[in-house]
Residue, then its C-alpha position, 0 to 999 in steps of 0.5 A: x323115742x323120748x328114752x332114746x333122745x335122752x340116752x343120747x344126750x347123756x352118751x354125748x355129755x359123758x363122751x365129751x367129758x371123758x374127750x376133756x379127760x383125756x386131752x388133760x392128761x394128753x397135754x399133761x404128760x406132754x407138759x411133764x415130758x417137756x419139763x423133764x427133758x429141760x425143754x420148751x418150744x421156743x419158736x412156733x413151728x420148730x421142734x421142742x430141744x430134746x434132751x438124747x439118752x446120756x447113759x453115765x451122765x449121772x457120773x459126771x460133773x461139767x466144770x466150766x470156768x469163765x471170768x468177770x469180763x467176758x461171763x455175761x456175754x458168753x455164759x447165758x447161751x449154754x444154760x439153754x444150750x450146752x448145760x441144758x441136759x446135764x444134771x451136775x455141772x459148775x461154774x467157776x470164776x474170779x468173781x461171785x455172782x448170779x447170772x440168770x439165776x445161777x450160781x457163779x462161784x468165786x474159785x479164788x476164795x480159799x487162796x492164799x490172801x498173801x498172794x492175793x495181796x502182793x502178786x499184781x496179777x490179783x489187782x483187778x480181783x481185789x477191785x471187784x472184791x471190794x466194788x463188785x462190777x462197778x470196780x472193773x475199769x475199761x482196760x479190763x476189757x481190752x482185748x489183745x490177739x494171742x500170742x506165743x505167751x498168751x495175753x499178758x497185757x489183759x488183767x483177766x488172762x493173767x488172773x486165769x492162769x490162778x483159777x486151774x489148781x483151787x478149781x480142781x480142788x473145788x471140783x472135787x469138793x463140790x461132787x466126791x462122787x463123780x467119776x469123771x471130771x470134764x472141764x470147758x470153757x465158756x466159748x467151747x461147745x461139748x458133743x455130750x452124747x459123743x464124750x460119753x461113748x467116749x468115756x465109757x471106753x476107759x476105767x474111771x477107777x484109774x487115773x485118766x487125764x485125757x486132753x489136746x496135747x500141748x507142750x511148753x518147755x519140757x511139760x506135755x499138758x492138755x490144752x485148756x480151751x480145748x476141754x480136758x478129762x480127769x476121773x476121779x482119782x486123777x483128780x483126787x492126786x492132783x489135788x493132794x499134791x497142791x495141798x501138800x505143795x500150795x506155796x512152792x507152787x503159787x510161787x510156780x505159778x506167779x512165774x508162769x503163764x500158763x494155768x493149763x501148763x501148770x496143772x498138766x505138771x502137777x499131774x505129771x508130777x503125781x505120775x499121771x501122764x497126759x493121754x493124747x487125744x488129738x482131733x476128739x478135742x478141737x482147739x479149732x473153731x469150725x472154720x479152721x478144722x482141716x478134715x483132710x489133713x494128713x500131715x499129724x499123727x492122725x487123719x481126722x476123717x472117721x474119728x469122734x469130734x466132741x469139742x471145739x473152741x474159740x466159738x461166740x454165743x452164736x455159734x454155740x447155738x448154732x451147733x447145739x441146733x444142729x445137733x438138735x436136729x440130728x437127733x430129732x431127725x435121724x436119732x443119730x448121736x454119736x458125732x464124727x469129723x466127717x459128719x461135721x464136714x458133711x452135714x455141716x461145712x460143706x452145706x455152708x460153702x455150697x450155699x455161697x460159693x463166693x463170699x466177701x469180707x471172707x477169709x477161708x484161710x487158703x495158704x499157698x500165694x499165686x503171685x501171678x494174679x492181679x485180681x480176684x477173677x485171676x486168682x479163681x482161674x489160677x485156681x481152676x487150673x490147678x487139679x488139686x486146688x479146692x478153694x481161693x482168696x483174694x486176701x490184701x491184693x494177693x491170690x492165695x488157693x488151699x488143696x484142702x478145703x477149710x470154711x473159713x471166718x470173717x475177714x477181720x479186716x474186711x479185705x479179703x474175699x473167698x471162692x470155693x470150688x464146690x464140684x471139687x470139694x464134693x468129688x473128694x467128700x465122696x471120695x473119702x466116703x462114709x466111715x464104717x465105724x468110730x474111731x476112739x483113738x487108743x484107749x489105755 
């Protein structure tokens, strides 16, 4: 019995040691996995972030581009986020700094120091060159709605206008390789898995300038909070042509407003056309998409949705989770517009039917109603009405549903009819493959 007791024991002590082996290299490839993907379970109990397959990632360089008055508030969220899967990406300002241990690039450095000098738009740059943060003044944070032309009494908007021609070609220096170019801005949220099956539908040996297309005067360009793409030697002549014309066009630029504008100009200029691509890119945020809308040239229903814009850090978080979750629930990847109202906007109006300080954006005025209560029965009686508000004591109902915002003024307050909406979701129903739009 002795030799038995003892054969036992030496099996139990090797059994355990060889359990310990095996939960090391568990928890080891586990770890290595995790540190791969870029990803760290940052609450208990919630999926680790994943990072999905990206073919043709490797080809891409994300630019994006921010200032020194909103770049601390808005960067961060993206580098665990948005930026967080992606191998090749930088950021350009107005200003060089590190944010969280990234490198962020003054794009304005190579510039004229003649313009710099003597156009007023470089006043606060050369604060902040010389004062670093301690230079920016508070008028410098003054916010200022949009207008037709922009922001043209806020000194960072009128500084921006700069950025786009020595951004492409700092771009193009930073990555040569690069097939594609994808430019954003640090309150849009990209759908990478999205753009990619997007992207590889056209040649990026050709010149490509895919964008939201916006028009000032008689010069079509993509808009620029929207996110726009250039392959290589797009890019390549867009950079050529500022090169051999820098002074005519800083002379361009001082008299327009519009960075975006310019940039789309010299591209027409070199003979590259913008390529439409309206609703794939969004300069919406959520709660203003119109799904339903029949109105334009395209019917967003079953049609890819890669970006939006207009987002605080919250929610660019909050799509990233929500894509997080698509993909760890249901490996879906590609995302369309029905998806988004789906899984997404209409969740959120079923879930509070009735919102204070609210406005979900509804359009046609009811002058009959005298109170909130009025103006959901006026709705109700109106077949085709899927949604209210009671907005500075006018009823105003929508046929076509849109989440809507928060009531800047805190005086309105919002009603869905959610049976309705959900007839006309299902009415709509699922969409039997992607649409790319037309690839050239």
């Amino acid at each position: 019995m002795v030799p038995r007791r003892r054969f036992s024991r030496r099996f139990a002590a090797i059994a355990a040691a060889a359990a310990l082996f095996f939960l090391y290299h568990v928890f080891s490839l586990q770890s290595t996995l995790s540190s791969s993907a870029g990803a760290d379970l940052d609450h208990v109990g919630e999926p680790a972030p994943i990072c999905p397959p990206l073919p043709g990632i490797d080809d891409v360089l994300v630019v994006m581009k921010t200032g020194v008055t909103e770049s601390r508030d808005k960067v961060p969220i993206h580098f665990k986020t948005t930026l967080r899967c992606i191998p090749h990406y930088v950021i350009y300002s107005d200003f060089e700094e590190e944010i969280e241990g990234v490198k962020i690039h003054d794009v304005l450095r190579n510039m004229n120091p003649e313009v710099k000098e003597h156009v007023p738009d470089f006043d606060i740059y050369n604060r902040i060159v010389k004062q670093g943060r301690k230079g920016l003044e508070q008028h410098d944070f003054a916010d200022e709605a949009n207008s037709a032309i922009g922001k043209p009494n806020n000194p960072g908007w009128k500084l921006d206008k700069w950025k786009f021609l020595p951004m492409a070609q700092e771009a193009l220096k930073y990555k040569k390789d690069a097939k594609w170019y994808v430019f954003m801005e640090a309150d849009t949220y990209v759908s990478w898995p999205t753009l990619l099956a997007w992207l590889a539908k056209f040649d990026p040996s050709k010149p490509h300038y895919l964008g939201t297309e916006t028009q000032i005067a008689d010069v079509i360009f993509a808009h620029g909070g929207s996110g726009f793409m250039l392959s290589n030697p797009a890019l390549q002549d867009a950079s050529d042509h500022y090169t051999a014309r820098r002074s005519e066009l800083d002379k361009y630029v001082d008299q327009h407003w519009a960075g975006d504008c310019v940039l789309g100009k010299v591209l027409a200029d070199a003979g590259i056309n913008l390529h439409f691509t309206w609703p794939i890119l969004q300069n919406s945020n959520i709660g203003e998409l119109d799904e339903f809308t029949n109105e334009l040239y395209r019917v967003p229903w079953c049609y890819i949705s890669v970006a939006f814009h207009h987002l605080n850090p919250l929610e660019v978080e909050d799509l990233w989770k929500f894509e997080q979750k698509r993909w760890h629930d249901k490996n879906k990847r590609i995302l369309l517009h029905s998806d988004v109202f789906r899984e997404y906007i209409y969740p959120e109006m079923a879930s509070l039917p009735t919102r204070l300080s609210w406005d979900n954006l509804s359009d046609e005025e009811q002058p009959y109603a005298e109170t909130f209560e009025d103006c959901r029965q006026i709705c109700e009686s109106l077949k085709t009405c899927m949604q209210y508000a009671w907005r500075g004591g006018v009823c105003f109902t929508g046929s076509r549903p849109r989440l809507g915002n928060p009531s800047s003024s805190g005086d309105a307050t919002s009603g869905f009819i959610t049976s309705r909406i959900r007839e006309l979701m299902d009415n709509k129903g699922m969409c039997r493959a992607p649409e790319f739009g037309n690839i050239n």
